[in-house]
FIRO-242608 format. One record per residue (C-alpha): residue number from 1; x negated, y, z negated; residue in one letter. Coordinates in Angstrom, 1 decimal. Last residue first. Layout:
N
+------+--------+--------+--------+------+
! resi !     xx !     yy !     zz ! resn !
+------+--------+--------+--------+------+
!  NUM !      X !      Y !      Z !    A !
...
+------+--------+--------+--------+------+
This chain:
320
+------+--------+--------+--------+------+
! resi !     xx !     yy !     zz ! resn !
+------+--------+--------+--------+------+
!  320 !  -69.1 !   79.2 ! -111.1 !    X !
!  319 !  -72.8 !   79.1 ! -111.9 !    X !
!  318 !  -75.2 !   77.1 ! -109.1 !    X !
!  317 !  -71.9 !   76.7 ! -107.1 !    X !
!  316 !  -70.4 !   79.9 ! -107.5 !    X !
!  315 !  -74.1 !   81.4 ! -107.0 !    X !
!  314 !  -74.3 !   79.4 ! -103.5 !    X !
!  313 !  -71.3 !   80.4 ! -102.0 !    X !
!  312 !  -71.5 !   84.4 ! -102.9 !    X !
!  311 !  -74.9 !   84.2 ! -101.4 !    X !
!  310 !  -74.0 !   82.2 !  -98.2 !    X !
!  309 !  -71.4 !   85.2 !  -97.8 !    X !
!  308 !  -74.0 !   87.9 !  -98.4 !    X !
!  307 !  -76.3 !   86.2 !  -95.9 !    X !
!  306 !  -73.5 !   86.5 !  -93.1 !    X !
!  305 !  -72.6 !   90.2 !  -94.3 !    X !
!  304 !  -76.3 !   91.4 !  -93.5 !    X !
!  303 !  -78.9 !   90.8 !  -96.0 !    X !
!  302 !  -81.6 !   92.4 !  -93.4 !    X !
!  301 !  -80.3 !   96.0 !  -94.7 !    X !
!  300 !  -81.7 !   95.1 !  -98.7 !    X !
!  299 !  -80.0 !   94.2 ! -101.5 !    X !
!  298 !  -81.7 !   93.2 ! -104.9 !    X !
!  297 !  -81.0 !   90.7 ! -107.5 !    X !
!  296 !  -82.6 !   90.6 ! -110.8 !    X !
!  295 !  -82.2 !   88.1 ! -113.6 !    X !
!  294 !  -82.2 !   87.8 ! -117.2 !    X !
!  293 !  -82.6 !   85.4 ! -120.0 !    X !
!  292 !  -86.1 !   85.5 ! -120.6 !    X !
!  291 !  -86.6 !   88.5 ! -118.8 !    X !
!  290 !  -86.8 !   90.2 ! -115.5 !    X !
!  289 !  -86.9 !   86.7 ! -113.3 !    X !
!  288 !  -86.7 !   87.9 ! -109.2 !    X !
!  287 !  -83.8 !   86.7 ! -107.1 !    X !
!  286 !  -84.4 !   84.7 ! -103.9 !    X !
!  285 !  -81.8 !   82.4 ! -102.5 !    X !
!  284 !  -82.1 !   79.7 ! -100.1 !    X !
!  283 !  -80.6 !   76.7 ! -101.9 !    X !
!  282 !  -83.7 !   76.2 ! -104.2 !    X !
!  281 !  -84.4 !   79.4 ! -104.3 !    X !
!  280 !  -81.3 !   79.5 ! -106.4 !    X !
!  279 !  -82.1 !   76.5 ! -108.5 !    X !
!  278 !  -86.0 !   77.9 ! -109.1 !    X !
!  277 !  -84.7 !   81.5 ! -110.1 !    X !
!  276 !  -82.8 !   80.1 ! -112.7 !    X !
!  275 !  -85.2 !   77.8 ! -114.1 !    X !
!  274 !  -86.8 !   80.9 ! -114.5 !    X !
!  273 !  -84.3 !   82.5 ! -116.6 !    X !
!  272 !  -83.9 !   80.5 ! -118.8 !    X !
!  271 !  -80.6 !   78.2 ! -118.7 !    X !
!  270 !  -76.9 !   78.3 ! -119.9 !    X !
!  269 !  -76.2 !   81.8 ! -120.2 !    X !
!  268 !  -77.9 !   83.5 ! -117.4 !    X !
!  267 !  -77.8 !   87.5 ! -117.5 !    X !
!  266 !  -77.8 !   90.2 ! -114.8 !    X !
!  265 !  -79.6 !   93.0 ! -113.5 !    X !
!  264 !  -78.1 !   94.3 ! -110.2 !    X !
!  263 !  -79.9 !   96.5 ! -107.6 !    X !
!  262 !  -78.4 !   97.6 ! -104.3 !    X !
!  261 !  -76.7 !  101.1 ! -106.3 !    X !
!  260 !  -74.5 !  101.9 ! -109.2 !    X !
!  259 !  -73.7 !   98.8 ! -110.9 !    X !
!  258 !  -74.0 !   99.5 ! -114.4 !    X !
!  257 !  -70.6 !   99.8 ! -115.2 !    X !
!  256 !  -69.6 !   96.4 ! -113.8 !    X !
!  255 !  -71.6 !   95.0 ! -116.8 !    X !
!  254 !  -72.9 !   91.2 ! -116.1 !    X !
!  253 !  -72.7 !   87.9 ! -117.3 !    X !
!  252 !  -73.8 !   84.8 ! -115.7 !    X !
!  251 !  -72.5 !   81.1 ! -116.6 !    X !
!  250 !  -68.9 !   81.5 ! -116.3 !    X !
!  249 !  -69.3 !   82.7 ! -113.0 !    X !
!  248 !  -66.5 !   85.6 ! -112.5 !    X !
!  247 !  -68.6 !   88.6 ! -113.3 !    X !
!  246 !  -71.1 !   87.2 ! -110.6 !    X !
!  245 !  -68.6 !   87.1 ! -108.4 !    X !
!  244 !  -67.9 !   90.6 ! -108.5 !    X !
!  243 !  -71.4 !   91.7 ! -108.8 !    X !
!  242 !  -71.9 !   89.7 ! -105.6 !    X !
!  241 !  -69.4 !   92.1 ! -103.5 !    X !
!  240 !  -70.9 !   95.2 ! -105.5 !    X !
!  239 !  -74.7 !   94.6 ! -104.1 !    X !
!  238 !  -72.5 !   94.2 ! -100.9 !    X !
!  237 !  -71.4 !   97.4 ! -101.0 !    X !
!  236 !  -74.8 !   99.0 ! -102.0 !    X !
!  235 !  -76.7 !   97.3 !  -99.1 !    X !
!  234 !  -73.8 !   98.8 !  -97.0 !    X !
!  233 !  -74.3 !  102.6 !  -97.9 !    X !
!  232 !  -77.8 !  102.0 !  -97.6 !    X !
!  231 !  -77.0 !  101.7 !  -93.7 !    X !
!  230 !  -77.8 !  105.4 !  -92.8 !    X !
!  229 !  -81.2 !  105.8 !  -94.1 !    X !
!  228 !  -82.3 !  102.2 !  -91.5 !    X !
!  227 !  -82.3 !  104.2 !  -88.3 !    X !
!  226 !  -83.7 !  107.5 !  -88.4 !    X !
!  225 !  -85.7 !  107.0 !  -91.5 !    X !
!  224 !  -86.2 !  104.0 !  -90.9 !    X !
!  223 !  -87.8 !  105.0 !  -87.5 !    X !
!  222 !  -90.4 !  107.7 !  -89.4 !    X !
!  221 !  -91.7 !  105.1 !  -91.6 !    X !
!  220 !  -92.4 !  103.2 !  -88.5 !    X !
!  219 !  -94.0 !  105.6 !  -86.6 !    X !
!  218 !  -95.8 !  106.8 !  -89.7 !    X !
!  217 !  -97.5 !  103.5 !  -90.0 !    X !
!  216 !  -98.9 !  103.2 !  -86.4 !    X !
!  215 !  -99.9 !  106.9 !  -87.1 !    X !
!  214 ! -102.3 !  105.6 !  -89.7 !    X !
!  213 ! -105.0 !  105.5 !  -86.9 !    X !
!  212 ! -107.8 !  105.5 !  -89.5 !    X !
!  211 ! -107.1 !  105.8 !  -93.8 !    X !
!  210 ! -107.6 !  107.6 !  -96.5 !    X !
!  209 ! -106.4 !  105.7 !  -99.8 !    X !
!  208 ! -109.7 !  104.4 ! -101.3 !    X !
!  207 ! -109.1 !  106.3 ! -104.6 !    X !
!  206 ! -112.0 !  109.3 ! -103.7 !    X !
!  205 ! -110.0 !  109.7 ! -100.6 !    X !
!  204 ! -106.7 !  110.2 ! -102.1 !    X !
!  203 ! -108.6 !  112.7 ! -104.5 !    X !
!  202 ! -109.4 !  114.9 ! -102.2 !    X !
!  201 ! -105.9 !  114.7 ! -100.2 !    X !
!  200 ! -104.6 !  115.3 ! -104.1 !    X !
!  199 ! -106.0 !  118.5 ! -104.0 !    X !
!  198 ! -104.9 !  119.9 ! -101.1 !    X !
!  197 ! -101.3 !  118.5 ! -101.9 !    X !
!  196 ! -100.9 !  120.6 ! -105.0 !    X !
!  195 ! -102.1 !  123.7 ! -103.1 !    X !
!  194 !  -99.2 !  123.1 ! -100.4 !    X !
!  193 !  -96.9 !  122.3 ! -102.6 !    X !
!  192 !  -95.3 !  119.0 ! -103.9 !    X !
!  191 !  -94.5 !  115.6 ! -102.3 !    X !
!  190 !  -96.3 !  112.6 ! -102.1 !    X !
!  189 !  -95.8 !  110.2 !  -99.1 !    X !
!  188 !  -95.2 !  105.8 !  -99.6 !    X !
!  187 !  -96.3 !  103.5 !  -97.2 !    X !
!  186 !  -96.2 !  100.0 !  -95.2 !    X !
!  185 !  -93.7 !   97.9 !  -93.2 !    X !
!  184 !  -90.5 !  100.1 !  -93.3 !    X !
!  183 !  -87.7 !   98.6 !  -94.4 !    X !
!  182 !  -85.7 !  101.6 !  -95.7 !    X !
!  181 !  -84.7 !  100.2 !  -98.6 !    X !
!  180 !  -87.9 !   99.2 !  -99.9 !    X !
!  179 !  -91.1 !  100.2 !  -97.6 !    X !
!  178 !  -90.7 !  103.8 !  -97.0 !    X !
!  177 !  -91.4 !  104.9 ! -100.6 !    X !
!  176 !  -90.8 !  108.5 ! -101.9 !    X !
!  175 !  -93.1 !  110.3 ! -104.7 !    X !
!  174 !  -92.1 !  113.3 ! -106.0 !    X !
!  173 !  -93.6 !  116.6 ! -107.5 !    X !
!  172 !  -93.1 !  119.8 ! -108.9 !    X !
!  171 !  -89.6 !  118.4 ! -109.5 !    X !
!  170 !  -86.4 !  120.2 ! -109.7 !    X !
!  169 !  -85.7 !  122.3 ! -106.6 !    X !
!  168 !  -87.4 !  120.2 ! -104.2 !    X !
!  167 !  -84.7 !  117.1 ! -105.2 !    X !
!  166 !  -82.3 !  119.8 ! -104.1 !    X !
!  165 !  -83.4 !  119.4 ! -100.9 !    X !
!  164 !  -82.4 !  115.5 ! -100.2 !    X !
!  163 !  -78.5 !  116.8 ! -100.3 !    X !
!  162 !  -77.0 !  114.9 ! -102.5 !    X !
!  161 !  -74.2 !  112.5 ! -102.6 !    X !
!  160 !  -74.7 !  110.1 ! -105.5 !    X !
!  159 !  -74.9 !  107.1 ! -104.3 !    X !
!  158 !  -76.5 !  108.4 ! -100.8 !    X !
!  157 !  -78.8 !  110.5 ! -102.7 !    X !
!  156 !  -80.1 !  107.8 ! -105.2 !    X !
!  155 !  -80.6 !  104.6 ! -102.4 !    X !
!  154 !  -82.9 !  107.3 ! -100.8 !    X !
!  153 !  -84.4 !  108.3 ! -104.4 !    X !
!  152 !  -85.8 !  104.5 ! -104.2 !    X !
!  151 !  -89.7 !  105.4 ! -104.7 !    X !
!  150 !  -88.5 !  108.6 ! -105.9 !    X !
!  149 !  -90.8 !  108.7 ! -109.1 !    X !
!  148 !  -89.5 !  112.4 ! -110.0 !    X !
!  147 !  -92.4 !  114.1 ! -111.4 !    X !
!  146 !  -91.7 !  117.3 ! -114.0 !    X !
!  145 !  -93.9 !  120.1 ! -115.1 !    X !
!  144 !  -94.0 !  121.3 ! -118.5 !    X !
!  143 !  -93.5 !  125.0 ! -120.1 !    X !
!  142 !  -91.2 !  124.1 ! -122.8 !    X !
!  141 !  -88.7 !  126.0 ! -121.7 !    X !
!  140 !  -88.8 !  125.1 ! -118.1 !    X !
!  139 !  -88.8 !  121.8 ! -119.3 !    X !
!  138 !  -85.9 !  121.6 ! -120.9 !    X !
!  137 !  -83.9 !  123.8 ! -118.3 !    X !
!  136 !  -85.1 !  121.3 ! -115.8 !    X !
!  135 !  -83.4 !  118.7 ! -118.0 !    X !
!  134 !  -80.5 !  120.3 ! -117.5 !    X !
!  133 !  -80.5 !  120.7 ! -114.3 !    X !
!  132 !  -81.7 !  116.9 ! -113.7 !    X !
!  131 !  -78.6 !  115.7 ! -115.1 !    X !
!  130 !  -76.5 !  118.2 ! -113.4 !    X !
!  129 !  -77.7 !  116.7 ! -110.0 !    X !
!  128 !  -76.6 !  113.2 ! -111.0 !    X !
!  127 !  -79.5 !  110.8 ! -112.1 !    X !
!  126 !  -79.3 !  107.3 ! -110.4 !    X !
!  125 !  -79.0 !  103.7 ! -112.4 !    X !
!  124 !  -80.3 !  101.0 ! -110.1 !    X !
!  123 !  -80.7 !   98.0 ! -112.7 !    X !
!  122 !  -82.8 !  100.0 ! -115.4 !    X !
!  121 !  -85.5 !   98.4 ! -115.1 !    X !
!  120 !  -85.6 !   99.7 ! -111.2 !    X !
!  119 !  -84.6 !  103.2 ! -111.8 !    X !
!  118 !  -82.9 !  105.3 ! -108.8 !    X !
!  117 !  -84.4 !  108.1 ! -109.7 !    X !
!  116 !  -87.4 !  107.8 ! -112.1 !    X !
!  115 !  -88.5 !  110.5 ! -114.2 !    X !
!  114 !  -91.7 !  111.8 ! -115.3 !    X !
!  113 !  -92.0 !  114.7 ! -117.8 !    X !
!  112 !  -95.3 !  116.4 ! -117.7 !    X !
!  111 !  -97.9 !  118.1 ! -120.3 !    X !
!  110 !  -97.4 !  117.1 ! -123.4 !    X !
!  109 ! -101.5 !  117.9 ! -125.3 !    X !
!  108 ! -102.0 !  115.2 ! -127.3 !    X !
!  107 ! -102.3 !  116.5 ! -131.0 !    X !
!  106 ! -105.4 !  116.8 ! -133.2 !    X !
!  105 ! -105.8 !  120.3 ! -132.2 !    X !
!  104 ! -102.5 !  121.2 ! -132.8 !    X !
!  103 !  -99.8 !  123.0 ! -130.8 !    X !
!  102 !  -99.9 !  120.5 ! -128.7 !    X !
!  101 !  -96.9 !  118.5 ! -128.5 !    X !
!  100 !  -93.5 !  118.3 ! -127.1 !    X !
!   99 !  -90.9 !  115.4 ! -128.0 !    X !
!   98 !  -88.7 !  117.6 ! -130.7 !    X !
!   97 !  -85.9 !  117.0 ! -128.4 !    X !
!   96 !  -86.3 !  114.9 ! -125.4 !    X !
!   95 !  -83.7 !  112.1 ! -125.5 !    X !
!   94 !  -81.2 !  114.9 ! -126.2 !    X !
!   93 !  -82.4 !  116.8 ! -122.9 !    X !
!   92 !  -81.6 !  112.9 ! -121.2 !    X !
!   91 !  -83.9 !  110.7 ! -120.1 !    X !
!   90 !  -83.2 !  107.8 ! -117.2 !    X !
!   89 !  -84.0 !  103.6 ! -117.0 !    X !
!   88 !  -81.0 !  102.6 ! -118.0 !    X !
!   87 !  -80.2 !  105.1 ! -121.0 !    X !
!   86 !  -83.5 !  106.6 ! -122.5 !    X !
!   85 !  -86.0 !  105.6 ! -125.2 !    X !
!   84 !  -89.0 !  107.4 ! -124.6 !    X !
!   83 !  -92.3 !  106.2 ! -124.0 !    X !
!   82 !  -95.3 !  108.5 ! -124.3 !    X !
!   81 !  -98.1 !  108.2 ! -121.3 !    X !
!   80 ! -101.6 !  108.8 ! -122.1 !    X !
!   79 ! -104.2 !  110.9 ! -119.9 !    X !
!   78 ! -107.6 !  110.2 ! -118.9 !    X !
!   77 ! -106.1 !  110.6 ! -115.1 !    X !
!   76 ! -107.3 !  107.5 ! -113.3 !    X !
!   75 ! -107.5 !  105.0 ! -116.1 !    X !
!   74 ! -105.2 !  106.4 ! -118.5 !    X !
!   73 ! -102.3 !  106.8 ! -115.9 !    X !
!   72 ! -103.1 !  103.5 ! -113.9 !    X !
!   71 ! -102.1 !  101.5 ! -117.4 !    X !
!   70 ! -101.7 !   98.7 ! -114.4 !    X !
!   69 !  -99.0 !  100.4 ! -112.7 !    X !
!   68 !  -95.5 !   98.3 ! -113.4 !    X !
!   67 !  -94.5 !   99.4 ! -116.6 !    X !
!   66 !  -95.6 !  102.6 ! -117.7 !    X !
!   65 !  -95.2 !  104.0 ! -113.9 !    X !
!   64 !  -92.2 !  102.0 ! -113.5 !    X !
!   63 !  -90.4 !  103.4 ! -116.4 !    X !
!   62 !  -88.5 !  101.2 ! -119.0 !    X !
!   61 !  -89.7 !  103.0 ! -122.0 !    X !
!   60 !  -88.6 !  106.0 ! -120.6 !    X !
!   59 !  -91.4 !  109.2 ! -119.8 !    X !
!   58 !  -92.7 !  111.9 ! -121.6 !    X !
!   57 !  -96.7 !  112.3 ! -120.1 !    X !
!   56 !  -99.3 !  113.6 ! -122.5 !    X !
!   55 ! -102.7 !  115.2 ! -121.8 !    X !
!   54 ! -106.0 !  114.6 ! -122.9 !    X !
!   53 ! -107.7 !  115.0 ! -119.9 !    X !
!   52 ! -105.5 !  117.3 ! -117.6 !    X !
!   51 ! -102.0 !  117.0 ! -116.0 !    X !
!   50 ! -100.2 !  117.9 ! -112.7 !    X !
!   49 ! -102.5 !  116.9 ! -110.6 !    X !
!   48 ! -103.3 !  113.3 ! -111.7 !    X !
!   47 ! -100.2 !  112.3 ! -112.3 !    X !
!   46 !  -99.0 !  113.5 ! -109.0 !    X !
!   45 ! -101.6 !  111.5 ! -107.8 !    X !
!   44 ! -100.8 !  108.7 ! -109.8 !    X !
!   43 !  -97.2 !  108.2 ! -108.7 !    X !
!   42 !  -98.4 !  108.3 ! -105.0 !    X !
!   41 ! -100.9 !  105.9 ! -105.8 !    X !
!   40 !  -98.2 !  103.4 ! -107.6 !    X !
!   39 !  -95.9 !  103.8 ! -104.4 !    X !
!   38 !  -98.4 !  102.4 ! -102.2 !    X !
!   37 ! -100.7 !  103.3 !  -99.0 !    X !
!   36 ! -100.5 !  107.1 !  -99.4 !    X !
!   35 !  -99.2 !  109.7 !  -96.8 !    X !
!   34 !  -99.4 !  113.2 !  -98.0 !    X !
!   33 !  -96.5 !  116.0 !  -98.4 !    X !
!   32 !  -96.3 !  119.7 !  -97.6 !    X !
!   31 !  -94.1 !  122.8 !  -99.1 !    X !
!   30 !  -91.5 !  121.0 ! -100.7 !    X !
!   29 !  -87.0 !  121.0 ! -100.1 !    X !
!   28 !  -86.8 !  117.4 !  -99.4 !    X !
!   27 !  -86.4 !  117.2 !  -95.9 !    X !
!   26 !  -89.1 !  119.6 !  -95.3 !    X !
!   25 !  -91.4 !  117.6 !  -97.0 !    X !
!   24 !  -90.5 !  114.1 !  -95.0 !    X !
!   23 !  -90.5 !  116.8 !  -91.7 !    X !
!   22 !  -94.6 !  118.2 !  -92.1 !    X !
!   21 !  -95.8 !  114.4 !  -93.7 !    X !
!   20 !  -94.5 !  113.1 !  -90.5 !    X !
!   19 !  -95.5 !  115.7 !  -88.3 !    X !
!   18 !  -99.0 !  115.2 !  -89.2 !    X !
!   17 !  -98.5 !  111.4 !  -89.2 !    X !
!   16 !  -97.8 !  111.0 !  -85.7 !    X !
!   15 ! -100.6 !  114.1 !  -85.0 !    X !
!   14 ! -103.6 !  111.7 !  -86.4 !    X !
!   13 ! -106.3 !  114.2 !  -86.4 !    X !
!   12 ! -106.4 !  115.3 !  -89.9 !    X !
!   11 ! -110.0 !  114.7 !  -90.1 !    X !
!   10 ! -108.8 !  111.9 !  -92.9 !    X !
!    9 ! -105.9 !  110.7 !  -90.7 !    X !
!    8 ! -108.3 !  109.8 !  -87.8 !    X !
!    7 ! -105.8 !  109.9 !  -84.5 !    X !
!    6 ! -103.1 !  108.0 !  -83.3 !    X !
!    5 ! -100.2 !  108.5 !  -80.9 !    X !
!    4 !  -97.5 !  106.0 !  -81.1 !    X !
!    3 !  -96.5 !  103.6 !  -78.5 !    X !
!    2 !  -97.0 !  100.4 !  -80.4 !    X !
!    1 !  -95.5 !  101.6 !  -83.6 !    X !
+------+--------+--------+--------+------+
């Protein structure tokens, strides 16, 4: 980050970041991306330019965008977002039947389906390439545009094996985030073409999000990528290490079938939830409350296999 060379992002000077943006789009199969400060403003951009006021976004009830972003969508775009119920976190073609509308004036106007891959409320679930096929098919049909909220859709390809450009093949836009399982400090990059981007770059600046000497930011970004991509394989290991003794304390439940990636949602029978999350920092352990009853626990490269051990320890003494 030291060493890298900088220039003022909003002239387009800063040439870290320029190639950056040029090889994160290439990667996934678009025509050009755009650095943003957060997940939630890369969601919203491609929010905001795929849809007009008045419009409709499909998405599942347990989305991040209708969930974690503030009612962004309405604010930002003027548009409303219609929740669907799904399957941990994802849609299905079935889930979308007779969802369109429009065809009336007193109707919204359903303009975009937005997915999540891998899904946070949904405990790490990940859509497999026919999955988002057929749901392409759908909207292809109906004459939609789709977003795919990658903010963990690095955890997704290496569960699911896929080649990061197929992602370009099914969404008119995507989001990626460089600061969860990659590790990188700051920063998140929209994805989508080259006119699509040229917009948003406007509208970045009118949200607050264009920023001076950014290519400290990319450098870093650009070093998980190198370096921190190849060891999700091992934060999903161990995510499956505690799932196992998790299964096996008789005060937490969990479904094996749902582990998938580095995230696992689990229940506590003999306390709340919160009181939960207070014995386990309490012996060094950080999980995050997502329900009355429920817990969240989620694996990242700096949990190496010595912190996974003291882990396993310390939830078979809190709930074996």
């Amino acid at each position: 980050m030291a060493e890298a060379k900088v220039g003022d992002d909003v002239f387009r000077e800063d040439s870290t970041m320029n190639k950056l943006e040029q090889k994160v789009a290439r990667m996934f199969g678009f025509e050009a991306g755009l650095f943003v400060p957060s997940g939630t403003m890369s969601n919203q951009l491609c929010i905001n330019v795929l849809t007009t006021p008045g419009g409709e976004v499909l998405i599942e009830e347990e989305g991040h965008i209708c969930n974690f972003e503030a009612a962004a969508a309405s604010h930002l775009s003027s548009v409303q977002l219609r929740t669907l119920p799904g399957n941990r976190g994802k849609l299905s073609p079935e889930a979308l039947q007779n969802t369109v509308r429009g065809l009336h004036d007193w109707e919204p106007d359903t303009q975009v389906v937005a997915l999540e891959n891998s899904t946070n409320k949904g405990g790490g679930a990940c859509y497999t390439e026919e999955e988002l096929h057929e749901i392409q098919d759908f909207v292809k049909k109906n004459k939609l545009s789709v977003h795919l909220d990658g903010a963990r859709i690095w955890n997704a390809m290496i569960a699911t094996q896929t080649d990061p450009e197929f992602y370009g093949t099914v969404a008119d836009t995507m989001s990626v985030c460089f600061s969860k399982g990659l590790g990188a400090p700051v920063g998140s990059m929209m994805l989508s073409s080259a006119k699509n981007i040229e917009k948003s770059r406007r509208m970045r600046k009118m949200w607050g999000g264009g920023m001076r000497q950014v290519g400290i930011l990319a450098a870093a970004a650009d070093y998980a990528i190198q370096h921190h991509l190849r060891l999700l394989e091992s934060d999903h290991e161990r995510a499956i290490q505690l799932a196992k003794t998790i299964d096996a304390c008789s005060g937490l439940s969990i479904d094996m079938e749902t582990v998938a990636t580095n995230i696992l949602i689990f229940k506590v029978k003999q306390m709340s939830a919160r009181k939960a999350v207070q014995r386990l920092k309490e012996n060094g352990i950080k999980v995050t409350k997502f329900g009355e009853h429920k817990l969240r626990a989620t694996f990242h490269f700096e949990v190496d296999d010595t912190a996974l051990e003291q882990t396993l320890e310390v939830f078979n003494d809190c709930f074996g």
